[in-house]
PQR file of N, CA, C, O and H, with PARSE charges and radii, in Angstrom:
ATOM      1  N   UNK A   1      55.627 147.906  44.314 -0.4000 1.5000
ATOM      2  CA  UNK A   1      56.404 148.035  45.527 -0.0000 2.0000
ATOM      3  C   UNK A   1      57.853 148.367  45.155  0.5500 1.7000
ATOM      4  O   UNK A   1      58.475 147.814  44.248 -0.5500 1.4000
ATOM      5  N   UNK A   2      58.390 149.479  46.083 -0.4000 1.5000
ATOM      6  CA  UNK A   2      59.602 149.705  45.449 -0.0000 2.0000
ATOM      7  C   UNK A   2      60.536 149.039  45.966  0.5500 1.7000
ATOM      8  O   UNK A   2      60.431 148.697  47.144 -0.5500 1.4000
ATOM      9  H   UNK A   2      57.885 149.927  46.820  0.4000 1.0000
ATOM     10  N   UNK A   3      61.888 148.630  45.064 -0.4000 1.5000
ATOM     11  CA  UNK A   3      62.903 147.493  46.007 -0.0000 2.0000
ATOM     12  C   UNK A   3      63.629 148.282  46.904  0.5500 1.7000
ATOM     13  O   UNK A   3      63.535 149.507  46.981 -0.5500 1.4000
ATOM     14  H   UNK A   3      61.973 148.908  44.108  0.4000 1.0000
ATOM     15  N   UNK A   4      64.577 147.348  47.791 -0.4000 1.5000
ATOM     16  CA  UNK A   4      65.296 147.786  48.626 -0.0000 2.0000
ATOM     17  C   UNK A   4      66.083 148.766  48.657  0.5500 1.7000
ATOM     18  O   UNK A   4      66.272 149.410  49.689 -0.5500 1.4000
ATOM     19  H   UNK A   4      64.653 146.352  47.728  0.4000 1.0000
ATOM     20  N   UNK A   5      66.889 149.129  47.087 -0.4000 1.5000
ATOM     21  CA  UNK A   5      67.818 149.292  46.742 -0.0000 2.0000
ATOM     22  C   UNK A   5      67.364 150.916  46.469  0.5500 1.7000
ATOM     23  O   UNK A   5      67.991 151.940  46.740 -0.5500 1.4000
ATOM     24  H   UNK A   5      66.736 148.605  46.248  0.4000 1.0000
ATOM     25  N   UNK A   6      66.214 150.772  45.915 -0.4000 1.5000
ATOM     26  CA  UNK A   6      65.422 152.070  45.747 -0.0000 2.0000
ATOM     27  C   UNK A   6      64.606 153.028  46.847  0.5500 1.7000
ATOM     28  O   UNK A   6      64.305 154.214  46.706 -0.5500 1.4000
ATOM     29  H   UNK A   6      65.705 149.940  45.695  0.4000 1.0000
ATOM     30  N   UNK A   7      64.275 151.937  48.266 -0.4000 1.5000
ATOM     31  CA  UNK A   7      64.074 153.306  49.240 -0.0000 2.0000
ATOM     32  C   UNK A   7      64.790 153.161  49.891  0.5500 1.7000
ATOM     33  O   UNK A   7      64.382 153.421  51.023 -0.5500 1.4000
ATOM     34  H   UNK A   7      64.520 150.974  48.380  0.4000 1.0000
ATOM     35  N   UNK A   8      66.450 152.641  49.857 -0.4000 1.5000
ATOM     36  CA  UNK A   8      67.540 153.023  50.222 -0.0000 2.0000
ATOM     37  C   UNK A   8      68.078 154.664  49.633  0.5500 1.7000
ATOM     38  O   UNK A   8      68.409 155.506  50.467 -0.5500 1.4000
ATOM     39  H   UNK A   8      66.781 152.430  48.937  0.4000 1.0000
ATOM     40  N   UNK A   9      68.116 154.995  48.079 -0.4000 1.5000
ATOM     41  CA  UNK A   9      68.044 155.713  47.715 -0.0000 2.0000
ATOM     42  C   UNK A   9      67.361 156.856  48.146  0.5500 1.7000
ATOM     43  O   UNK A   9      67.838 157.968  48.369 -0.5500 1.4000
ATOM     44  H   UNK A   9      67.847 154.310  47.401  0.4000 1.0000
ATOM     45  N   UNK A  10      66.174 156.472  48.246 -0.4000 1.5000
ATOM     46  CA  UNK A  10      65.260 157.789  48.049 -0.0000 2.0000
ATOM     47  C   UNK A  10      65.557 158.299  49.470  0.5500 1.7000
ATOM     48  O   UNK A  10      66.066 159.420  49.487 -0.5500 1.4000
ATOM     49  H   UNK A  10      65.786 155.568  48.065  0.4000 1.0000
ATOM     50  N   UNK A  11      65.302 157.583  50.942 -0.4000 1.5000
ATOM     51  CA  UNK A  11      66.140 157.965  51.985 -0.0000 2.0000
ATOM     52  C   UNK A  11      66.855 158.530  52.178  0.5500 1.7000
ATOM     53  O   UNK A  11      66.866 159.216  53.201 -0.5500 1.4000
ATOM     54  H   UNK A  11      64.889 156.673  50.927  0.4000 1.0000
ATOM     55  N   UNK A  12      68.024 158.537  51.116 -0.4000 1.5000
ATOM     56  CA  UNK A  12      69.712 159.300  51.375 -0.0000 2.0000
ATOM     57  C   UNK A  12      68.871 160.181  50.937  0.5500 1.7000
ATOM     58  O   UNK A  12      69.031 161.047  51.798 -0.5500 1.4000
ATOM     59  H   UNK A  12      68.015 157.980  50.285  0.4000 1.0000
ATOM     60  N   UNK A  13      67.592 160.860  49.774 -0.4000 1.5000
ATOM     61  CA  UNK A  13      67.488 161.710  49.043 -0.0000 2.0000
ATOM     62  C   UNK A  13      67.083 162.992  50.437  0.5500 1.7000
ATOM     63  O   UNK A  13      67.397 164.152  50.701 -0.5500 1.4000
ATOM     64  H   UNK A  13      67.462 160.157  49.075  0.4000 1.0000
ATOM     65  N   UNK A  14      66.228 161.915  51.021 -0.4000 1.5000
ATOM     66  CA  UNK A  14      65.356 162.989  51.706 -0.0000 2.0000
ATOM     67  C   UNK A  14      66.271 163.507  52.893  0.5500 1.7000
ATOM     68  O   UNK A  14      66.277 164.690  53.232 -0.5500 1.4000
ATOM     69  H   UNK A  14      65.973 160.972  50.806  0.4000 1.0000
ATOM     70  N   UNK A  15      66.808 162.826  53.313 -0.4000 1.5000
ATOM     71  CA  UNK A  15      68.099 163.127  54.496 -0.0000 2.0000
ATOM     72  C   UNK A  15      68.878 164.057  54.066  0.5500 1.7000
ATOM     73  O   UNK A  15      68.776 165.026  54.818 -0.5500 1.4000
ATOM     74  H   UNK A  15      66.803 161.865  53.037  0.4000 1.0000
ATOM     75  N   UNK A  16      69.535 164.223  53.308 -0.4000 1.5000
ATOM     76  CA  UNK A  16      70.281 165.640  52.705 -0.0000 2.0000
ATOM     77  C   UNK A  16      69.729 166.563  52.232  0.5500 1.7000
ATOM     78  O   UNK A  16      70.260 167.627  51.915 -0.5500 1.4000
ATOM     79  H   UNK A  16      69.617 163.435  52.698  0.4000 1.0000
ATOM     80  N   UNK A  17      68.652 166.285  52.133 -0.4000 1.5000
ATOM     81  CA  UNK A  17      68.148 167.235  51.208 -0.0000 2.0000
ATOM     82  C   UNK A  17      66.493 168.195  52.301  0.5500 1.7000
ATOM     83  O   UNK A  17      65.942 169.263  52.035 -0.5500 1.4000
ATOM     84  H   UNK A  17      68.221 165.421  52.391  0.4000 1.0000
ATOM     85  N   UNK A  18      66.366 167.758  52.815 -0.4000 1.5000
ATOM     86  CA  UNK A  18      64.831 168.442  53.778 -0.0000 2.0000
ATOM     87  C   UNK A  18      65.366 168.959  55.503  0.5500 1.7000
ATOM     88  O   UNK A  18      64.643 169.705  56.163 -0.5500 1.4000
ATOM     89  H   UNK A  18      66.814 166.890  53.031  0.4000 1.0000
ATOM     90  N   UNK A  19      66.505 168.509  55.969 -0.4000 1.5000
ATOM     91  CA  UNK A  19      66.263 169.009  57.207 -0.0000 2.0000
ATOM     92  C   UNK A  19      66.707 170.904  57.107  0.5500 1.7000
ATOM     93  O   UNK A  19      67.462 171.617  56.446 -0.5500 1.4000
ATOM     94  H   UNK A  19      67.092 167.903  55.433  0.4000 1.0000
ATOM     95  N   UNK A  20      66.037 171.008  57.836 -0.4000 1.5000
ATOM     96  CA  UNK A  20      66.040 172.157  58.330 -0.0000 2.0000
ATOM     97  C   UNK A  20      64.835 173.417  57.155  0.5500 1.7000
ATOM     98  O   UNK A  20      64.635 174.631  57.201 -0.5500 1.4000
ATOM     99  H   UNK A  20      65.423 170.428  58.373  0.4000 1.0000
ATOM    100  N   UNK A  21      64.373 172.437  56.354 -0.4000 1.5000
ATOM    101  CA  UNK A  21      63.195 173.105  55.644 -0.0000 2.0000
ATOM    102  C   UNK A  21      61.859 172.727  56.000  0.5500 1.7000
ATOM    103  O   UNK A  21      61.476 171.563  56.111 -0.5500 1.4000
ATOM    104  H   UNK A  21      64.536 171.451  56.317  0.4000 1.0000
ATOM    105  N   UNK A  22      61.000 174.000  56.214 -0.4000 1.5000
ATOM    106  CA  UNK A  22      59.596 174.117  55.692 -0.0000 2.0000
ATOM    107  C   UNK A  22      58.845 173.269  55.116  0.5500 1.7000
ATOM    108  O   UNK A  22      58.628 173.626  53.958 -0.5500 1.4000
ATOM    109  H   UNK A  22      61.311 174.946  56.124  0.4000 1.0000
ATOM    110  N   UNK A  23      58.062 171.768  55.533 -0.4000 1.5000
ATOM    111  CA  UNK A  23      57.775 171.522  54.209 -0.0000 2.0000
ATOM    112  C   UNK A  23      56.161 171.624  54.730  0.5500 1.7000
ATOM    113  O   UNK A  23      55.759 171.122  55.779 -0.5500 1.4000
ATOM    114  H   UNK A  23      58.238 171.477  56.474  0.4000 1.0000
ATOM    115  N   UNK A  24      55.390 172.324  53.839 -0.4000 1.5000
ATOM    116  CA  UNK A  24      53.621 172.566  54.077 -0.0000 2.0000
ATOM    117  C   UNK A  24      53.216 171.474  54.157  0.5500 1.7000
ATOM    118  O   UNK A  24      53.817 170.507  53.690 -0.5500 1.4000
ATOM    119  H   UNK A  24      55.717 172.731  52.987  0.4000 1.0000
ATOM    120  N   UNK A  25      52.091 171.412  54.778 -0.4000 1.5000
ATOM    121  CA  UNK A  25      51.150 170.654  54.796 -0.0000 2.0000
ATOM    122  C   UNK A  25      50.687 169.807  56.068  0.5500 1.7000
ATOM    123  O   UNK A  25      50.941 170.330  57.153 -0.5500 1.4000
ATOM    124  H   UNK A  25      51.603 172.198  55.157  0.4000 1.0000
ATOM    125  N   UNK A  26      50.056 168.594  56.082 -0.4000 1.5000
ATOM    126  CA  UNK A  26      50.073 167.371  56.989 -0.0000 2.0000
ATOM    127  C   UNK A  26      50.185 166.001  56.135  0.5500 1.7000
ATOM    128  O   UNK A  26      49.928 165.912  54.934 -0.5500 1.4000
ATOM    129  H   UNK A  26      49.849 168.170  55.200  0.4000 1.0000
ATOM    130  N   UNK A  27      50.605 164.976  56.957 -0.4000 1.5000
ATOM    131  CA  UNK A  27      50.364 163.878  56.890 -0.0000 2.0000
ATOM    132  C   UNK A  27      50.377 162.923  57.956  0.5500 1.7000
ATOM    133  O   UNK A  27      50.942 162.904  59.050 -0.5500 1.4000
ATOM    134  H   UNK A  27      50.813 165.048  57.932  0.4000 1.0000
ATOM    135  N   UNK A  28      49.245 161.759  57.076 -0.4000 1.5000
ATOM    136  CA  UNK A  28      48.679 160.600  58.762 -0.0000 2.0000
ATOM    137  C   UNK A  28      49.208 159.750  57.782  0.5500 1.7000
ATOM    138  O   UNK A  28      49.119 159.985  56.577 -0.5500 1.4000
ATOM    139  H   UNK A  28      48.786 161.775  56.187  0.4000 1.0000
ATOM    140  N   UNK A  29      49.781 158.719  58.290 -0.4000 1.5000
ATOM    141  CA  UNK A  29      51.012 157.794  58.412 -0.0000 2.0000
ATOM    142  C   UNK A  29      50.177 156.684  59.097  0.5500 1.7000
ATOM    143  O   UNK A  29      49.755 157.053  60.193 -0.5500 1.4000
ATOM    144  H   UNK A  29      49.853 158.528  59.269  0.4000 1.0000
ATOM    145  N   UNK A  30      49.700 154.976  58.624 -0.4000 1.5000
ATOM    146  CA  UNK A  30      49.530 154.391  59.573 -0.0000 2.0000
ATOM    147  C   UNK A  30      50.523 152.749  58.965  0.5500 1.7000
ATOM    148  O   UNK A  30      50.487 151.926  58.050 -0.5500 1.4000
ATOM    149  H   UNK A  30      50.043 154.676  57.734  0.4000 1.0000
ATOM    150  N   UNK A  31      51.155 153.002  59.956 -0.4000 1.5000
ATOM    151  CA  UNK A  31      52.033 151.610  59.301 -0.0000 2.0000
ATOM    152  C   UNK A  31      52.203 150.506  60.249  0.5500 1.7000
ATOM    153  O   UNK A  31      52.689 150.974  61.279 -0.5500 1.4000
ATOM    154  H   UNK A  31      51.184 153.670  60.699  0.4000 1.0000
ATOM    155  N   UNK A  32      52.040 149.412  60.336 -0.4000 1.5000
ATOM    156  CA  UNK A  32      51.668 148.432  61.036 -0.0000 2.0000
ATOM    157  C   UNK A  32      53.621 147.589  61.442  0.5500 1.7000
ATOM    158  O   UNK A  32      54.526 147.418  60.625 -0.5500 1.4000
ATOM    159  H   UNK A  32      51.646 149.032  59.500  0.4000 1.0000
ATOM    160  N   UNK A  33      53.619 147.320  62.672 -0.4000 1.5000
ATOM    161  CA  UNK A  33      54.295 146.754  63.265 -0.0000 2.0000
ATOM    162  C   UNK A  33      55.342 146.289  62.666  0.5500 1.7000
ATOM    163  O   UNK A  33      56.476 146.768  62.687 -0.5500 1.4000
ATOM    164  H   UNK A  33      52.883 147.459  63.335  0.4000 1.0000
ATOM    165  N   UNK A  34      54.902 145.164  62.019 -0.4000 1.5000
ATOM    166  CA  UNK A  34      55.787 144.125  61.295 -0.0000 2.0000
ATOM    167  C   UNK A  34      56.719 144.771  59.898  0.5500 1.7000
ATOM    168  O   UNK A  34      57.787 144.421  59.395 -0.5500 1.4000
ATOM    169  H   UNK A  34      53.982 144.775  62.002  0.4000 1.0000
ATOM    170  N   UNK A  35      55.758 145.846  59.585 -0.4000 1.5000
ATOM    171  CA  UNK A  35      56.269 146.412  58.364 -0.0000 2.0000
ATOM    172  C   UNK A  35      57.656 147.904  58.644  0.5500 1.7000
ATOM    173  O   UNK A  35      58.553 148.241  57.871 -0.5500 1.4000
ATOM    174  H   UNK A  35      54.890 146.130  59.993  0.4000 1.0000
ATOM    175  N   UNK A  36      57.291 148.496  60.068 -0.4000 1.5000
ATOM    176  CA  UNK A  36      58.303 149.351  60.833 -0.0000 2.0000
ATOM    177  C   UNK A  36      59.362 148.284  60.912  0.5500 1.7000
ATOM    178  O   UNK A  36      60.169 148.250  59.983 -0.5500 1.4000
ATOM    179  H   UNK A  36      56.563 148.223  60.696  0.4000 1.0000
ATOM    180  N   UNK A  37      59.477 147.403  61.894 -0.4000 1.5000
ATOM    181  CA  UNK A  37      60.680 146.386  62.138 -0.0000 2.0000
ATOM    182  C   UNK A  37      61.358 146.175  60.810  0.5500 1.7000
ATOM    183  O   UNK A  37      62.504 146.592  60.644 -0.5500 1.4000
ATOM    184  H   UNK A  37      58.821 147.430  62.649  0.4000 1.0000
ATOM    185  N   UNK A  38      60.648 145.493  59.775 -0.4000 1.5000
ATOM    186  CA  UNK A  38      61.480 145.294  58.487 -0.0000 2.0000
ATOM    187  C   UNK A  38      61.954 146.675  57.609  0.5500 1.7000
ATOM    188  O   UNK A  38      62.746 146.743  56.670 -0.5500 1.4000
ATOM    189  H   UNK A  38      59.717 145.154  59.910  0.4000 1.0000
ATOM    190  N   UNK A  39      61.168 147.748  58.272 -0.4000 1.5000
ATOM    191  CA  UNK A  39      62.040 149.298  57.632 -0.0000 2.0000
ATOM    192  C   UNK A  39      63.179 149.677  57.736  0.5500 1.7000
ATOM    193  O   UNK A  39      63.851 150.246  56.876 -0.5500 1.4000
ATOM    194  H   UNK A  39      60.525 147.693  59.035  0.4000 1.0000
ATOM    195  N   UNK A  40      63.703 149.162  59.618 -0.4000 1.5000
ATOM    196  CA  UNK A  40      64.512 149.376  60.173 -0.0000 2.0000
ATOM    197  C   UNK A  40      65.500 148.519  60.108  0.5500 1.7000
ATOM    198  O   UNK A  40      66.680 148.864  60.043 -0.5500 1.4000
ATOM    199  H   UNK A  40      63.157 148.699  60.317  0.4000 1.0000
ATOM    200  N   UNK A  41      65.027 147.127  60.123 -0.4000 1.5000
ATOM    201  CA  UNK A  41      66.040 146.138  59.672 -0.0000 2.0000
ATOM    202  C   UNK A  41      67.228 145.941  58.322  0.5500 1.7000
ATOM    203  O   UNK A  41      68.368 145.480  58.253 -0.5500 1.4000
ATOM    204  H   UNK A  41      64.068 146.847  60.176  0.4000 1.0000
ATOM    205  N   UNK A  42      66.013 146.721  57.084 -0.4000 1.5000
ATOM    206  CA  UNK A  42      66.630 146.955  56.231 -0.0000 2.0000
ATOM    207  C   UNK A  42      67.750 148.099  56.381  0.5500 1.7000
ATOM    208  O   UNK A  42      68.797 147.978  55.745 -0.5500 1.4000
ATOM    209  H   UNK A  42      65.087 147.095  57.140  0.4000 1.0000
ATOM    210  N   UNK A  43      67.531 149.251  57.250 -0.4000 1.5000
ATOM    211  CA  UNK A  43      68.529 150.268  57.397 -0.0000 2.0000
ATOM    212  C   UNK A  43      69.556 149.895  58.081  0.5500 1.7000
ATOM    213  O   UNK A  43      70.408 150.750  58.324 -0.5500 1.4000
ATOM    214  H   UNK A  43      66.681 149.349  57.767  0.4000 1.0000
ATOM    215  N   UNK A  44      69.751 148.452  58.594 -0.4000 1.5000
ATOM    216  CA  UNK A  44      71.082 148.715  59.303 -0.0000 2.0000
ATOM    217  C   UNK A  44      70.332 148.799  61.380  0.5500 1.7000
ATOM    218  O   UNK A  44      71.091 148.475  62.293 -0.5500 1.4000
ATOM    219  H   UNK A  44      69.059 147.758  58.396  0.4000 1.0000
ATOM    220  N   UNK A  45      69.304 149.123  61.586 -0.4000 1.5000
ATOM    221  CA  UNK A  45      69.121 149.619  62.954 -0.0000 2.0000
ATOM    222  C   UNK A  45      69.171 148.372  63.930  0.5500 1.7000
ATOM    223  O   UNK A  45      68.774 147.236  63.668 -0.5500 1.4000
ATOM    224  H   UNK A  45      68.687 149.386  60.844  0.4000 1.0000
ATOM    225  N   UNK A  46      69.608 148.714  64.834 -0.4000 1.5000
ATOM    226  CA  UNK A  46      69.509 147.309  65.715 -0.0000 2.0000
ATOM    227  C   UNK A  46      69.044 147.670  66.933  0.5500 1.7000
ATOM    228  O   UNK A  46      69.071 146.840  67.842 -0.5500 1.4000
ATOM    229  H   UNK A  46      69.931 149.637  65.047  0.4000 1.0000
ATOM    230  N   UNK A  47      68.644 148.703  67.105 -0.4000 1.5000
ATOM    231  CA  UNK A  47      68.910 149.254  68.689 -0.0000 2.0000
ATOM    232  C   UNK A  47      66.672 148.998  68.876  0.5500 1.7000
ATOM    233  O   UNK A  47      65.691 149.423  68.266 -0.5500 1.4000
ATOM    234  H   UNK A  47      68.623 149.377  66.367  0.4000 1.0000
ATOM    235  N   UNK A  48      66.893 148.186  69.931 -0.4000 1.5000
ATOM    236  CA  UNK A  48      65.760 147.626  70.748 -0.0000 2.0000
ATOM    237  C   UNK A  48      64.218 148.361  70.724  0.5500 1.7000
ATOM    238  O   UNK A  48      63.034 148.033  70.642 -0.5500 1.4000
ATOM    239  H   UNK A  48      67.690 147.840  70.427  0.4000 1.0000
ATOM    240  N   UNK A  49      65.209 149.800  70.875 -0.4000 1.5000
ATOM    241  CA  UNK A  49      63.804 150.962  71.070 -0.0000 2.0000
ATOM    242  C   UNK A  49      62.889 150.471  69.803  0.5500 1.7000
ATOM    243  O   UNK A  49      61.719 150.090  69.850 -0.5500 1.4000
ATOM    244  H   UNK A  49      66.171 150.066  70.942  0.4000 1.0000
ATOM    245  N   UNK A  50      63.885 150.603  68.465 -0.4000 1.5000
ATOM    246  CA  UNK A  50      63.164 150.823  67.564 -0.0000 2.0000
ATOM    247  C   UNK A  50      63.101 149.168  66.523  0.5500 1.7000
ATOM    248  O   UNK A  50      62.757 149.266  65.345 -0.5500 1.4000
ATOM    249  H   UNK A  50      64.835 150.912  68.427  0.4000 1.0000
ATOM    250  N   UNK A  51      63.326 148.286  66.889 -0.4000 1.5000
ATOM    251  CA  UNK A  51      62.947 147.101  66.449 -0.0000 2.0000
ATOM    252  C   UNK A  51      62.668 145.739  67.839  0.5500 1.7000
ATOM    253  O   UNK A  51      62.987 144.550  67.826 -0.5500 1.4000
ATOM    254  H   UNK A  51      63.606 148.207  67.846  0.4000 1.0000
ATOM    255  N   UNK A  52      62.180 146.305  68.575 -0.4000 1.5000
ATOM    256  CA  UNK A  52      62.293 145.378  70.067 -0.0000 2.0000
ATOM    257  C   UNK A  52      60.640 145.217  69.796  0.5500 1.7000
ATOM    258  O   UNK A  52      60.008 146.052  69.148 -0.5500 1.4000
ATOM    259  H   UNK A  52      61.921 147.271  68.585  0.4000 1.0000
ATOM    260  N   UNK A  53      60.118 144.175  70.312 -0.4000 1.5000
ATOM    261  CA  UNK A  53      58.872 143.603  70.549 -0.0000 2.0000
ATOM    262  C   UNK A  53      57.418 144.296  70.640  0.5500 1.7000
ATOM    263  O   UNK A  53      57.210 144.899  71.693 -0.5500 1.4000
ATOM    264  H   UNK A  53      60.631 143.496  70.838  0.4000 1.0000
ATOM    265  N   UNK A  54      56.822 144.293  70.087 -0.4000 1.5000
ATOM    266  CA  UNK A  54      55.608 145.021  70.234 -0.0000 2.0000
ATOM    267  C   UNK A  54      55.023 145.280  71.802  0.5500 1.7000
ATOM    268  O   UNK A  54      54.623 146.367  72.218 -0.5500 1.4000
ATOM    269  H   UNK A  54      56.991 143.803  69.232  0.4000 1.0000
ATOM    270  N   UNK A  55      55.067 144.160  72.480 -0.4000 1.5000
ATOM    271  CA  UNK A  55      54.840 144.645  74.074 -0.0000 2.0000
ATOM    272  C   UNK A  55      55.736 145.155  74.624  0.5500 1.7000
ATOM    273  O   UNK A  55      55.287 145.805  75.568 -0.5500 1.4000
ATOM    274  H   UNK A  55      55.392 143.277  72.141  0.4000 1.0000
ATOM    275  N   UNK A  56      57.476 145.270  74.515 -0.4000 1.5000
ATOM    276  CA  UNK A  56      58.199 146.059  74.871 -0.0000 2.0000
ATOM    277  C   UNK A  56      58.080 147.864  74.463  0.5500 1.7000
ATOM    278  O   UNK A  56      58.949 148.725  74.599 -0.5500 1.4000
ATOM    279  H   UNK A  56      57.841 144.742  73.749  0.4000 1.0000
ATOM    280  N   UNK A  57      56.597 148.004  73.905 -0.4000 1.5000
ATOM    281  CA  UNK A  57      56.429 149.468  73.327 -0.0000 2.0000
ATOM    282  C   UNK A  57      57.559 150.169  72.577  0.5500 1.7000
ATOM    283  O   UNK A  57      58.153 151.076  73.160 -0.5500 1.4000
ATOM    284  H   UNK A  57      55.891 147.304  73.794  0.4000 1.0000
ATOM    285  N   UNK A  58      57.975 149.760  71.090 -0.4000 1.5000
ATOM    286  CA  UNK A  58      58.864 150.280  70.449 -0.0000 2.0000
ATOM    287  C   UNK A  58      58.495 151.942  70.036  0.5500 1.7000
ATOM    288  O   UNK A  58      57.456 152.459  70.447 -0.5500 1.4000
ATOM    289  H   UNK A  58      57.493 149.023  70.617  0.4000 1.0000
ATOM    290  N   UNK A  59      59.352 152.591  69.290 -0.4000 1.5000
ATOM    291  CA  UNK A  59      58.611 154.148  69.422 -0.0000 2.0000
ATOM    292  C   UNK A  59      59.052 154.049  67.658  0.5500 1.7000
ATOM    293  O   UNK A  59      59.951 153.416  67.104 -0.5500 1.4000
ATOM    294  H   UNK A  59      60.195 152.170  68.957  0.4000 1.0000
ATOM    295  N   UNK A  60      58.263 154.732  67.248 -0.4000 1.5000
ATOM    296  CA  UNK A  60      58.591 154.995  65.803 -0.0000 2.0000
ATOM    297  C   UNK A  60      60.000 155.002  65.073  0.5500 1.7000
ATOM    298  O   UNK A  60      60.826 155.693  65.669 -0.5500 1.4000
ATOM    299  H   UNK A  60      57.533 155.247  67.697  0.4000 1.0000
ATOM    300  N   UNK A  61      60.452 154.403  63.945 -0.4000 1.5000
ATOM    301  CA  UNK A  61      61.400 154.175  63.842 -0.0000 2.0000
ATOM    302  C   UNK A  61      62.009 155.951  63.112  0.5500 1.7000
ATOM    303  O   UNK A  61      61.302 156.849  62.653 -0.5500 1.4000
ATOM    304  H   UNK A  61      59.782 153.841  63.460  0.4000 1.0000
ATOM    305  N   UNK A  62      63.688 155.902  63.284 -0.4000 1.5000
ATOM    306  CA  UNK A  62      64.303 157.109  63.455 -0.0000 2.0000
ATOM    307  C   UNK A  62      64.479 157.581  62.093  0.5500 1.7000
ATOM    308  O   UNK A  62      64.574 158.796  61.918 -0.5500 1.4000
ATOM    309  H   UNK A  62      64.261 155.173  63.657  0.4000 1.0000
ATOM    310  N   UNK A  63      64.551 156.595  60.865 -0.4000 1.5000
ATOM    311  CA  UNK A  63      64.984 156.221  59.727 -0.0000 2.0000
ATOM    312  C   UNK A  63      63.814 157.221  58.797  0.5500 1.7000
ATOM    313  O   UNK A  63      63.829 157.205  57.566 -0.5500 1.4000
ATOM    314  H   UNK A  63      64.474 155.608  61.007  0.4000 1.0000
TER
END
């Protein structure tokens, strides 16, 4: 498992470095509740949409 400190990193990597490119392929993504909230928590996010209650229907986090 990688530490905090490291998909803090890799984050900044992909953020500067991919928008506005092409990238091939697909991917299915299934990540469970508890583990989104602590993604976002770790980034700093506070805003409800994306760490608010599972019955409040949160939407994928932005991060």
């Amino acid at each position: 498992m990688s530490s905090i400190e490291e998909m803090k990193k890799n984050a900044d990597f992909l953020i500067k470095n991919l928008p506005g490119k092409d990238v091939p392929g697909s991917a299915k993504i299934n990540v469970r509740y508890k583990n989104l909230v602590n993604f976002a928590k770790c980034f700093g996010i506070t805003d409800p949409k994306y760490v608010g209650s599972e019955e409040e229907g949160i939407v994928a986090c932005h991060a």
